[in-house]
C-alpha positions in Angstrom: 120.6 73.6 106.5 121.9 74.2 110.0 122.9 77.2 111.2 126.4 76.3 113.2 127.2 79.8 114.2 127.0 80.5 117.9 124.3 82.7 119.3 126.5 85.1 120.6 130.2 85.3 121.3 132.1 87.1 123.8 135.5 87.3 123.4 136.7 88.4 127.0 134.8 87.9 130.0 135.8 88.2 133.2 135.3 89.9 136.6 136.3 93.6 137.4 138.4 92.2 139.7 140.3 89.6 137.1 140.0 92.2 134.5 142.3 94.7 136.2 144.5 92.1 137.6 144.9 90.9 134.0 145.4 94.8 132.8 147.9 94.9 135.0 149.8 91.5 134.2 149.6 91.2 130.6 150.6 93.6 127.9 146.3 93.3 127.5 146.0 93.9 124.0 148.1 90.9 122.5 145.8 89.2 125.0 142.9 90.4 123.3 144.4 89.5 119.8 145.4 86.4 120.9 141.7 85.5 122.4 139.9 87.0 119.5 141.9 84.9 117.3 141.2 81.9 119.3 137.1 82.7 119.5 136.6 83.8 115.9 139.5 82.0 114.1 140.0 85.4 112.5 142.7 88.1 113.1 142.6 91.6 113.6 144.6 94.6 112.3 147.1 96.7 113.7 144.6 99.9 114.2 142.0 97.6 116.0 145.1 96.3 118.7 146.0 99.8 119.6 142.5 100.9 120.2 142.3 97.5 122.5 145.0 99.4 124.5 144.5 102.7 124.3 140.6 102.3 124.9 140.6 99.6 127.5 143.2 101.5 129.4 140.7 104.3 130.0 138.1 101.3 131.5 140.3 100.5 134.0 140.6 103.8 135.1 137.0 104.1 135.1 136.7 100.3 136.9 139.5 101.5 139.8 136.0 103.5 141.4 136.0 101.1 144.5 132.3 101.4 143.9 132.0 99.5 141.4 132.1 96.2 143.0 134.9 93.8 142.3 132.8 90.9 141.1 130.8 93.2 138.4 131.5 91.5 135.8 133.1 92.3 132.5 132.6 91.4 128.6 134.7 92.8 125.7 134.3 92.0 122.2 130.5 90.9 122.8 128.8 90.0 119.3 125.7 91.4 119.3 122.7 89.1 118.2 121.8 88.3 114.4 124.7 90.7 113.9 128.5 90.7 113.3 128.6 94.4 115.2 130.5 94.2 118.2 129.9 95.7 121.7 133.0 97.3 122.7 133.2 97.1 126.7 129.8 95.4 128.7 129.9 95.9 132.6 127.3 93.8 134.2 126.0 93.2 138.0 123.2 94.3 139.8 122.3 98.1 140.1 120.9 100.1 143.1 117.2 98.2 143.6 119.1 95.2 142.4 118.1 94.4 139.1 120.4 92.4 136.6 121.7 95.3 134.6 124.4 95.2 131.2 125.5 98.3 130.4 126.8 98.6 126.9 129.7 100.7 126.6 131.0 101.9 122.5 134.3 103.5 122.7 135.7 105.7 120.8 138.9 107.5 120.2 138.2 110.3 118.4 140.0 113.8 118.3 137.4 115.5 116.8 133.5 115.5 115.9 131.3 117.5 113.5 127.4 117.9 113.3 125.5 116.2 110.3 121.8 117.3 109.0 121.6 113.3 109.0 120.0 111.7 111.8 122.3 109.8 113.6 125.6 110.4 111.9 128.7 112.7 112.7 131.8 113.2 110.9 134.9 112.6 112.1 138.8 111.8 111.3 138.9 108.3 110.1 140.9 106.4 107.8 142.8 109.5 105.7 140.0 112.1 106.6 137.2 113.7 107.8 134.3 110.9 106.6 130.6 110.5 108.0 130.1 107.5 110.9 127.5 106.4 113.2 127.0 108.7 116.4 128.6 106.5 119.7 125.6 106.9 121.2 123.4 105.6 118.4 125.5 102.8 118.0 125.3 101.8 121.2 121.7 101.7 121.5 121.8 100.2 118.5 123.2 97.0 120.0 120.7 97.4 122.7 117.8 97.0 120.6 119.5 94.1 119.0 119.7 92.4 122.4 116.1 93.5 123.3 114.6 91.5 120.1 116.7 88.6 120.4 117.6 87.8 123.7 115.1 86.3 125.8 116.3 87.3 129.3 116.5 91.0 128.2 112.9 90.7 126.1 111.6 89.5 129.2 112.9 92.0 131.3 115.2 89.7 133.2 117.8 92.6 132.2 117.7 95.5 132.1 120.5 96.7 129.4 121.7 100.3 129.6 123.6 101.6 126.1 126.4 104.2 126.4 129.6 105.7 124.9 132.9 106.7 126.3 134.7 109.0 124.1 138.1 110.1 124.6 
């Protein structure tokens, strides 16, 4: 039996350029629903749209460093290989010796954090309490690994793939 699901799927992808002018357009996160809808055939909820705006609107503050060149480009919603996980925010371009480089960016909006004993795992306010979830970071480098194993160009070393997270 064939396997007719796509390899990987990115459900916004643009330049840093494009990306802010869109920002700056469109009210961006009916954008986003309307694209991930369109890419997956499958909606979102309510809680997912407002972190697309809340959460995105903190990238382009970050993206506004005239540093960061305007044709970096920039992936949101990428599916992460032999996985339905989802990478939040991926900048990609060339860093400083100029090696292809994706950094992996898991965003969170989270008021408030607690320690675990488990490895890996924090508590924090989600749903209608205070409930155990996956450190950013871990998650993020998480995704990484999945890329590593199943992507060719980053296996090889054709990438280089930096995993972070941007709390707020």
């Amino acid at each position: 039996m064939q396997n007719d699901k796509p390899t990987h799927i990115l459900v916004y992808s643009a330049t840093k350029a494009q990306f802010l002018s869109d920002f700056d357009k469109f009210e961006f996160e009916e954008l986003m629903f309307e694209r991930y809808l369109a890419v997956t055939g499958k909606k979102v909820g309510k809680q997912e749209v407002a972190s697309w705006k809340n959460s995105l609107y903190e990238m382009t503050r970050v993206l506004r460093d005239a540093e960061i060149p305007d044709q970096a480009g920039v992936g949101i919603e990428l599916f992460a290989p032999q996985s339905l996980s989802r990478v939040d925010f991926t900048l990609s371009g060339f860093d400083e010796q100029g090696q292809k480089t994706a950094v992996l960016v898991e965003l969170k909006q989270w008021s408030a954090v607690e320690l675990t004993d488990k490895d890996a795992v924090v508590k924090t306010l989600l749903g209608r309490g205070l409930n155990e979830a996956l450190h950013p970071s871990y998650q993020a480098w998480s995704y990484a690994n999945l890329f590593e194993g199943f992507n060719e160009a980053v296996a090889t070393g054709d990438i280089h793939v930096v995993a972070c997270a941007y709390a707020q």
